[in-house]
C-alpha positions in Angstrom: 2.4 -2.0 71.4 2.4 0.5 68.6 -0.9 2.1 67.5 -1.5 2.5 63.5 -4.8 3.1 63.1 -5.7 5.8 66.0 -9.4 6.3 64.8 -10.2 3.1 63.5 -13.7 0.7 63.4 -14.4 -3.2 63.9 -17.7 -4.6 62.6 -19.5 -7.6 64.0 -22.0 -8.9 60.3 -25.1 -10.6 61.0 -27.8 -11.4 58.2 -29.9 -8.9 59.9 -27.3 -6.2 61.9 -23.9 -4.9 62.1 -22.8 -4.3 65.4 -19.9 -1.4 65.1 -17.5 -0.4 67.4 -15.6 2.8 67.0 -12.0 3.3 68.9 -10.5 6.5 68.7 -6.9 7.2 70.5 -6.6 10.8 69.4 -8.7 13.5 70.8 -11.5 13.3 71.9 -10.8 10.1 72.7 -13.5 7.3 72.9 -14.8 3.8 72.0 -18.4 3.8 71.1 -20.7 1.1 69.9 -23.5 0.9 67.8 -25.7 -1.6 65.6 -27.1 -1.0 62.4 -29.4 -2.7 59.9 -28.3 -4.5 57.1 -30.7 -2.6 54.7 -29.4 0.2 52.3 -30.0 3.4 54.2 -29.0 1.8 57.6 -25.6 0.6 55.6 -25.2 4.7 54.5 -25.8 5.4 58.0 -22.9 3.3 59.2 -20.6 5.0 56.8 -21.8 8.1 58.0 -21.6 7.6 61.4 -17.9 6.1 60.7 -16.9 9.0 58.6 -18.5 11.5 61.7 -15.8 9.7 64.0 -12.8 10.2 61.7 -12.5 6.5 61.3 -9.8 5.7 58.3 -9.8 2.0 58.7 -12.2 -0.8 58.9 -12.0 -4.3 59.9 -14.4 -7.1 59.7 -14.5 -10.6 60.1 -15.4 -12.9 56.5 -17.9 -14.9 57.8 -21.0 -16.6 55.1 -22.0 -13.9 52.9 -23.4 -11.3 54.5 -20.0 -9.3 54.6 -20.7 -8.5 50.7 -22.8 -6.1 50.9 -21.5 -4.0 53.9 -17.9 -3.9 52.1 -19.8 -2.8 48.8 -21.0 0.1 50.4 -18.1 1.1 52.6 -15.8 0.7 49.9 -14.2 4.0 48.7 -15.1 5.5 51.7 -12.4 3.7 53.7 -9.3 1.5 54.1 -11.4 -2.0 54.7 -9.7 -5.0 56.3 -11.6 -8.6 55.5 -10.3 -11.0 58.8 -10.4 -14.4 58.7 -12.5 -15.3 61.6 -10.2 -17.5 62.8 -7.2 -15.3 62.6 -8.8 -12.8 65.3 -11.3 -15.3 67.2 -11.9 -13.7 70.2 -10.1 -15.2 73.5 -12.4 -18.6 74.8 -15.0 -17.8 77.4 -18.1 -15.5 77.3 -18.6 -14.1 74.2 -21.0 -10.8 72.9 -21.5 -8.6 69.0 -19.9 -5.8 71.4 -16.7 -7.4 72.4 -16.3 -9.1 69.3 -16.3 -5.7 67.5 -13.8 -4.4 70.0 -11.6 -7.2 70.0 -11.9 -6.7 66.2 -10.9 -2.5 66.3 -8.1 -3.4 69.2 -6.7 -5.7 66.4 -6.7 -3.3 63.9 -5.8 -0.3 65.6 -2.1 -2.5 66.5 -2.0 -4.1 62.8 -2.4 -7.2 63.8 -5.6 -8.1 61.7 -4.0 -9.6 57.8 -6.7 -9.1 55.2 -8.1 -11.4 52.5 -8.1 -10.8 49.3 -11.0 -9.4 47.9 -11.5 -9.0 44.1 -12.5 -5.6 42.7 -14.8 -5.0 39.7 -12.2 -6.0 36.7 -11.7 -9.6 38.6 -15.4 -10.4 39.4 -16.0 -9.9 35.7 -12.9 -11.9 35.0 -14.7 -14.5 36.6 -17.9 -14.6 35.2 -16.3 -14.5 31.7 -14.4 -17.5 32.8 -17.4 -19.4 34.2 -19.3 -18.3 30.5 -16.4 -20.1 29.0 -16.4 -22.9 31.2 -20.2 -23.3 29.5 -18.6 -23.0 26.2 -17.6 -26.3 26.7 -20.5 -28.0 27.2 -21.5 -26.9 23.5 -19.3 -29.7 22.4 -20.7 -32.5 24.3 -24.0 -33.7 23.4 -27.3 -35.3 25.6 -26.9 -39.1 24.8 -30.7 -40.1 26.6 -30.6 -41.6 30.0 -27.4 -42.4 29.9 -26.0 -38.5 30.3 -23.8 -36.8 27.9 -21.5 -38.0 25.4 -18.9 -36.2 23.5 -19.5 -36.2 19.9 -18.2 -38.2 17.3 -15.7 -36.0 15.9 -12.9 -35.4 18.5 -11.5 -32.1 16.2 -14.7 -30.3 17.8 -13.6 -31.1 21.2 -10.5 -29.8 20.7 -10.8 -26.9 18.5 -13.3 -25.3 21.1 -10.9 -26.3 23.8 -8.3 -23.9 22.0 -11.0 -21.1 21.9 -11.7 -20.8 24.8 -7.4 -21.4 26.0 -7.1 -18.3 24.0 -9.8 -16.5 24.9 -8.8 -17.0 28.7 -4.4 -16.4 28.1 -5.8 -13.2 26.3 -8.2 -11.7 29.6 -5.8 -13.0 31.9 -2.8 -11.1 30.4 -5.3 -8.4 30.1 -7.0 -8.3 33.4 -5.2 -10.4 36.1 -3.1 -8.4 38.9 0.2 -9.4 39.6 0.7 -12.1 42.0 -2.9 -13.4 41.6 -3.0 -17.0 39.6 -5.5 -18.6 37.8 
């Protein structure tokens, strides 16, 4: 099978490590393994060590969380590649970080891992404007005592903040929104 990634890295995230493993095709070549901490200089340390091994693309699986934070900081720095964990599960039988992480670069290194879509700045904040408007809404509805919320007496106010906040949302997603990606 073809190799398109010859110096490339898979990453094993836990809540407290990352288990990396480097595979390198071109000379000198080598697969080496490592694990990390998940604070901030350990995280700089990965890159580092990464960036000493010529590594242009990384892959890791998206599982909880604790993915975030390792892609924050290797972002930039190289191609990344978010797996689904079970696009490259690992074959059944005994299972360790290390062979995950190589099963993970062995994937990579043929292509064979398809990334998730991960939002950048501009569509995180697209977000959290929308969830802002979302609250907008609940301006217009009122607390009725025990018995929850009610919407208020005049239906016009419903509506006209409804419009708003239609507006508001056309206008950022024309705006902000890549191609391809609906709301």
């Amino acid at each position: 099978m073809e190799i398109l990634y010859p110096r490339c890295a898979g990453l094993d995230v836990h809540k407290d490590t990352v288990v990396a493993c480097v595979r390198c095709v071109t000379e000198p070549r080598h697969r080496e393994v490592r694990t990390f901490g998940t604070t901030t200089s350990e995280l700089f340390a990965l890159g580092d060590w990464l960036e000493s091994h010529g590594c242009t693309h990384v892959a890791m699986e998206a599982t909880g969380v604790y993915w975030k934070p390792i892609w924050h900081m290797l972002e930039g720095r190289f191609e990344l590649v978010l797996g689904n964990a079970q696009h490259i599960r690992n074959v059944p039988g005994r299972k360790t970080d290390v062979s995950d992480t190589a099963w993970i670069a062995d994937l990579l290194a043929h292509g064979l891992v398809r990334g998730a879509v991960v939002m950048g700045d501009r569509a995180h904040w697209l977000v959290a404007t929308l969830e802002v408007l979302g609250q907008l809404g609940s301006d217009c509805v009122q607390p009725a005592g025990p018995r929850g919320f009610e919407p208020p007496a005049d239906p016009h106010v419903t509506e006209s903040a409804a419009c708003r906040r239609q507006a508001v949302v056309q206008k950022l997603a024309v705006e902000i929104v890549p191609e391809g990606i609906k709301l």
